[in-house]
C-alpha positions in Angstrom: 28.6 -10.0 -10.9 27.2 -9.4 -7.1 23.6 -8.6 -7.1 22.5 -5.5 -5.2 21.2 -4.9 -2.1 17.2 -4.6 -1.6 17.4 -1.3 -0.5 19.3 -0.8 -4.0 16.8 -1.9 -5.8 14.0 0.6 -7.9 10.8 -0.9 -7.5 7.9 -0.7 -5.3 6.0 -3.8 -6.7 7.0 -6.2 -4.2 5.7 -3.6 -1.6 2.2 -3.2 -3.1 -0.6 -5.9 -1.9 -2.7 -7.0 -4.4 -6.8 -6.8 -4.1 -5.9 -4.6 -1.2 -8.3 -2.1 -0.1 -7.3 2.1 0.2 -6.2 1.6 4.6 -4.0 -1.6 3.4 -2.4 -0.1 0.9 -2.1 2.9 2.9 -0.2 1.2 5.3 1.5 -1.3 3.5 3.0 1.9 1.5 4.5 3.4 4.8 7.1 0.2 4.8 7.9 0.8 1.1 11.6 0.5 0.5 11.2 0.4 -3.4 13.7 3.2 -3.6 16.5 4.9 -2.0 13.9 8.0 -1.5 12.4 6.7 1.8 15.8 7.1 3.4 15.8 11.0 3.9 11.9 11.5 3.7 10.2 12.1 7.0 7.3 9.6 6.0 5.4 8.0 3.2 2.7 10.3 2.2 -0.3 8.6 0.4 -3.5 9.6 -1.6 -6.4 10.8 0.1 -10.0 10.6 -0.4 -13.1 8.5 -1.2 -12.4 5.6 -4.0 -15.6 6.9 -5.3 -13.9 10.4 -6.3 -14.7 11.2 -9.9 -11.9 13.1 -10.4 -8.2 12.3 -9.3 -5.6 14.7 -9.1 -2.4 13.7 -9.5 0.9 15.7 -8.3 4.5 15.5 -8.6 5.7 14.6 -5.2 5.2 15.9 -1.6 6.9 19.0 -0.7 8.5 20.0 2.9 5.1 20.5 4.4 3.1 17.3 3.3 6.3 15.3 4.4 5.9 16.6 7.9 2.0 16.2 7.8 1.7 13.2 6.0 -0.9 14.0 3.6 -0.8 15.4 0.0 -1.2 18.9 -0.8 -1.4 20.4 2.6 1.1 23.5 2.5 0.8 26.7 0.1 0.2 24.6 -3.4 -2.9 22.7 -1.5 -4.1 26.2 -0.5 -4.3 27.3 -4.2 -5.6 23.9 -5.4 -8.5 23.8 -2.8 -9.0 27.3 -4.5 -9.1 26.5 -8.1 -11.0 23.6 -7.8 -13.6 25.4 -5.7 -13.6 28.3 -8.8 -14.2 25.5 -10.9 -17.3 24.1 -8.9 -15.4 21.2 -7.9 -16.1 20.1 -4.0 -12.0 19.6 -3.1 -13.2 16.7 -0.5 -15.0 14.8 -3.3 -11.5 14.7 -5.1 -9.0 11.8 -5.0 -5.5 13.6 -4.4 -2.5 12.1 -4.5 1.2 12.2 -6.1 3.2 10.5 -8.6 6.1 9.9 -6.0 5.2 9.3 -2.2 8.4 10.2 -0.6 10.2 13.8 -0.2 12.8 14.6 -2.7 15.2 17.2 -1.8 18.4 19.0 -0.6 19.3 20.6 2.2 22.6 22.8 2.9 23.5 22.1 6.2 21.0 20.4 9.0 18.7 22.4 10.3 18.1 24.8 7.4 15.5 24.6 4.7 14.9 21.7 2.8 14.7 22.5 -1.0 12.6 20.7 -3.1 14.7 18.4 -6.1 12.3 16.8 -8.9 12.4 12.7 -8.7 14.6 11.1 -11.3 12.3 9.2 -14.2 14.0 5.6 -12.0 12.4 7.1 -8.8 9.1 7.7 -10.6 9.0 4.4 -12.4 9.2 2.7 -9.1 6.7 4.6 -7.2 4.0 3.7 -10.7 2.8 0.6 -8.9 1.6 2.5 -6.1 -0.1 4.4 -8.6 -1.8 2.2 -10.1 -3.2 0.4 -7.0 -4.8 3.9 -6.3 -6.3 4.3 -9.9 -7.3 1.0 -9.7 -9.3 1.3 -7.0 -10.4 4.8 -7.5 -11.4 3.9 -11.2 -11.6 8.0 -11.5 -13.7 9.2 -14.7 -10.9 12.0 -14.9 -7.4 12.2 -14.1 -6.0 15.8 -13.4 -2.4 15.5 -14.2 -0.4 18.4 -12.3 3.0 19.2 -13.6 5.6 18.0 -15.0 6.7 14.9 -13.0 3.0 14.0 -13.2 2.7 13.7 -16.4 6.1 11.5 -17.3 5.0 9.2 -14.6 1.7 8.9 -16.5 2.7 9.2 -19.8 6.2 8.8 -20.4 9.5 11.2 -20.8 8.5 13.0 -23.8 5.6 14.6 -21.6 5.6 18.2 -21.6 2.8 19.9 -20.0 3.5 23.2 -21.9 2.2 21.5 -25.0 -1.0 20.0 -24.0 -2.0 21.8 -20.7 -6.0 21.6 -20.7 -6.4 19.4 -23.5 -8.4 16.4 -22.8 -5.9 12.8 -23.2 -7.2 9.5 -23.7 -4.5 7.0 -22.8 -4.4 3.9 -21.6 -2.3 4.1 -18.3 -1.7 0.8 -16.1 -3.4 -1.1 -18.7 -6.6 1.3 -18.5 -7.9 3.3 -20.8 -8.1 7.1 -18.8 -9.2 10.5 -19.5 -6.6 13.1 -18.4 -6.3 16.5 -18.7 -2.8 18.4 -18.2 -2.0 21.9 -16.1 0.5 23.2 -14.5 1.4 22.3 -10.9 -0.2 24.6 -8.0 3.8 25.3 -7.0 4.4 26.2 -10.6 2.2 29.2 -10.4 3.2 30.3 -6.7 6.8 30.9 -8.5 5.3 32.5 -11.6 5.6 36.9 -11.6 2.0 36.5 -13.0 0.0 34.3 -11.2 -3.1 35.5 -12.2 -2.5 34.7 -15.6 -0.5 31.1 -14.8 
């Protein structure tokens, strides 16, 4: 049986320096080819903040604007984030930010028109989890905010569902850690919802 191609492959690991510090990593994750996902993506977008954050945040994936940017949470869901963490007395720049998936998913029908986000398959999000892991390694965050969905599975497996256990406090060990996580909704999940106040 032939063996597949690199680019074929679902796995970030041999990407991922180890003992690196955040601007290695950093870099070292804008040559990741663990995936087919870094094919149609615009660019590798990685955490951001001080590895002495507290508190991580962790999202699904970047959408059309942090693809173009670079940097997580930067379009309309950042906005509300920066928002609801400032409600909540939380200083956004003393936050870790990042996503569970570094590259853009999405579809687009017919070039030049808008690209539509598509949630990462549980394969895509397994291979980005050693990317992860490098950052909560180094991070070593006293709380993981777990943002949606995609999140959550990357964290804690398939059976996730944030509707059952949004902001309840998790102890899990994740990446052979023990963490403290608490579940909510993604920012984008309450920009769609006819309610947001009350999402």
């Amino acid at each position: 049986m032939p063996t597949k191609a690199p680019e074929d492959r679902y796995d970030a690991a041999p990407f991922v320096p180890e003992d690196a510090g955040l601007d290695v990593l950093r870099r070292a994750a804008a040559e990741c080819r663990g995936c087919p996902l870094h094919r149609a993506a615009t660019r590798t977008v990685f955490g951001t903040g001080s590895t002495e954050a507290r508190v991580m945040l962790v999202g699904e994936q970047p959408g059309d604007q942090e693809d173009r940017q670079g940097r997580p949470f930067v379009g309309p869901a950042g906005k509300l984030l920066d928002r609801a963490l400032a409600e909540a007395g939380i200083d956004p720049s003393g936050a870790y930010v990042t996503n569970a998936v570094k590259h853009f998913k999405f579809t687009q029908a017919e070039p030049g028109k808008r690209r539509i986000h598509k949630a990462p398959s549980l394969r895509e999000m397994t291979a980005c989890g050693p990317w992860l892991a490098a950052e909560l390694a180094l991070v070593e965050p006293e709380l993981i905010v777990i943002l949606g969905a995609t999140a959550g599975k990357a964290l804690l497996g398939s059976s996730f569902r944030v509707s059952q256990v949004r902001g309840t406090v998790l102890e899990e060990e994740i990446h052979g850690r023990p963490e403290r996580l608490v579940p909510t909704v993604h920012p984008s999940a309450v920009l769609r919802a006819d309610d947001r106040e009350s999402a």
